[in-house]
C-alpha positions as CSV (number, residue, x, y, z in Angstrom):
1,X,0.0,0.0,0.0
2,X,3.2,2.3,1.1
3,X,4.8,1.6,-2.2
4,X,1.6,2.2,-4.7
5,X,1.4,5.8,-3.4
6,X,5.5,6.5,-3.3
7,X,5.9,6.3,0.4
8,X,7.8,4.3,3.1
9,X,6.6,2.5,6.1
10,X,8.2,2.8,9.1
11,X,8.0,1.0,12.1
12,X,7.0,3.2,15.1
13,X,6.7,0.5,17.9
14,X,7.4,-2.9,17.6
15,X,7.0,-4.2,20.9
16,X,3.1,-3.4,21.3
17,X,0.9,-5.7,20.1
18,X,0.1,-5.7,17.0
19,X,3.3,-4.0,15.8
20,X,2.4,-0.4,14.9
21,X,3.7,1.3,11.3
22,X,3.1,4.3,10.0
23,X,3.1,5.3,6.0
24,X,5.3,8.4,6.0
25,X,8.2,10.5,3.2
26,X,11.1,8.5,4.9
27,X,13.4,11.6,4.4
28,X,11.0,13.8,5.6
29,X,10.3,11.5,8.8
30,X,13.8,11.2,9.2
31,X,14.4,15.3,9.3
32,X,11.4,15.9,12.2
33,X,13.4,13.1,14.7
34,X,16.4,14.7,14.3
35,X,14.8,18.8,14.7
36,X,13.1,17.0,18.3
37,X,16.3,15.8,18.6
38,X,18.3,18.8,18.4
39,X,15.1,21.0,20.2
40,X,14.9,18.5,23.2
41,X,19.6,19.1,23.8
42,X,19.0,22.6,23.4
43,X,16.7,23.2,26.1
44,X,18.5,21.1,28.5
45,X,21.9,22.5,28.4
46,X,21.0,26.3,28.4
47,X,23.1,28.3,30.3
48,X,22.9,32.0,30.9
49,X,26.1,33.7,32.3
50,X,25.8,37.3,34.7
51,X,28.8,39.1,34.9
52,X,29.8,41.9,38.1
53,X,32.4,43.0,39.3
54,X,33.3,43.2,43.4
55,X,32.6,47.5,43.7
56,X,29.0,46.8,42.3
57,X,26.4,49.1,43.2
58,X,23.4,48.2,45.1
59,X,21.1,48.9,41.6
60,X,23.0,47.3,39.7
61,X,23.3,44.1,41.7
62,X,19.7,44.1,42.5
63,X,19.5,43.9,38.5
64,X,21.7,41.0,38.1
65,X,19.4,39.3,40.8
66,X,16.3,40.5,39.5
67,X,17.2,38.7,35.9
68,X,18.7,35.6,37.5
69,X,15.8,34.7,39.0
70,X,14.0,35.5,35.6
71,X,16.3,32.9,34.0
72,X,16.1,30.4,36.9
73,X,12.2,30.7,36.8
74,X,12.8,29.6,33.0
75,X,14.8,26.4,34.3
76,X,18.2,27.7,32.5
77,X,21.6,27.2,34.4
78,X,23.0,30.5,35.4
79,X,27.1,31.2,35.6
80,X,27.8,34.0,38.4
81,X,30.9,35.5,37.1
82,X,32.7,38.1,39.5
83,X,35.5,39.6,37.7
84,X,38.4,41.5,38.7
85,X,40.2,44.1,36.9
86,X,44.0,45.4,37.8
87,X,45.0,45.6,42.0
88,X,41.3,44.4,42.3
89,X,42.6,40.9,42.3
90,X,44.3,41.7,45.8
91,X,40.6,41.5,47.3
92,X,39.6,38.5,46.8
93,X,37.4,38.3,49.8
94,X,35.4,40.9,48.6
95,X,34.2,39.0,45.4
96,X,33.5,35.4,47.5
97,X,31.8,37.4,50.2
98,X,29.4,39.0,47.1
99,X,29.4,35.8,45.5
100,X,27.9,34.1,48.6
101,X,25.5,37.0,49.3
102,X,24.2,36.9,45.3
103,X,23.3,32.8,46.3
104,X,22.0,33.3,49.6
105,X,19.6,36.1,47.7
106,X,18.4,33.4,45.0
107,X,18.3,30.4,47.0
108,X,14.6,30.3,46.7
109,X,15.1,29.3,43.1
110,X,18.0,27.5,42.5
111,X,21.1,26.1,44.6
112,X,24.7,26.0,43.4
113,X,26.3,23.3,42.0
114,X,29.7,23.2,43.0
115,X,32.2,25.5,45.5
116,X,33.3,28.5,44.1
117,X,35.9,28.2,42.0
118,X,38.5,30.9,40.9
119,X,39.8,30.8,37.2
120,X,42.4,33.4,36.6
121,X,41.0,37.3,37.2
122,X,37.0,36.1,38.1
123,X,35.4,33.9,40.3
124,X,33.0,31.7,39.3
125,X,29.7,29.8,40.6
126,X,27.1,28.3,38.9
127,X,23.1,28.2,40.3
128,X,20.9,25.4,39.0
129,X,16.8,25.7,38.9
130,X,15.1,24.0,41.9
């Protein structure tokens, strides 16, 4: 029947009972597993990254805050990145103390993965949804 009208059948499930097929453009079946595919990756591995440095102002931290939740609330991974420019690497307290203050603010959404880590001139966390 799939060949007298130029299509393919393809099995869907072959484990319920009776088999189930369905008469489908191969190609074109082919092309809508692999957009799920690359749709279903995409949404799982998002991750948004916010950026400050340690002299923040209240405003502007209260920003960053404001739009991590916003991507929390969204189930995205967020990077909290605290970098340091010049002799501001000498403080280094300064940028774990507002790291651990920016988590403690948004621990009603999401908890951090790992410790803080330092990486060169920043020092990085990352928050995961609840």
């Amino acid at each position: 029947m799939a060949s007298s009208i130029g299509l393919d059948l393809v099995l869907i499930s072959e484990n319920a009972n009776p088999p189930v097929g369905k008469i489908v453009d191969y190609g074109q079946y082919m092309y809508q597993q692999k957009k799920k595919e690359k749709q279903s990756r995409r949404t799982a591995q998002v991750t948004k990254e916010v950026k400050m440095s340690p002299k923040i102002s209240n405003h502007d931290y209260q920003v960053r805050v404001d739009k991590t939740i916003k991507f929390l609330s969204k189930r995205y991974k967020v990077k909290v990145n605290i970098f340091f420019r010049g002799r501001e690497i000498v403080h280094h307290s300064l940028g774990v103390k507002l790291i651990k203050r920016f988590i403690e603010d948004v621990k009603e959404y999401g908890t951090a993965d790992a410790d803080i880590a330092k990486s060169g001139r920043s020092i990085i966390a990352t928050i995961s949804a609840k």
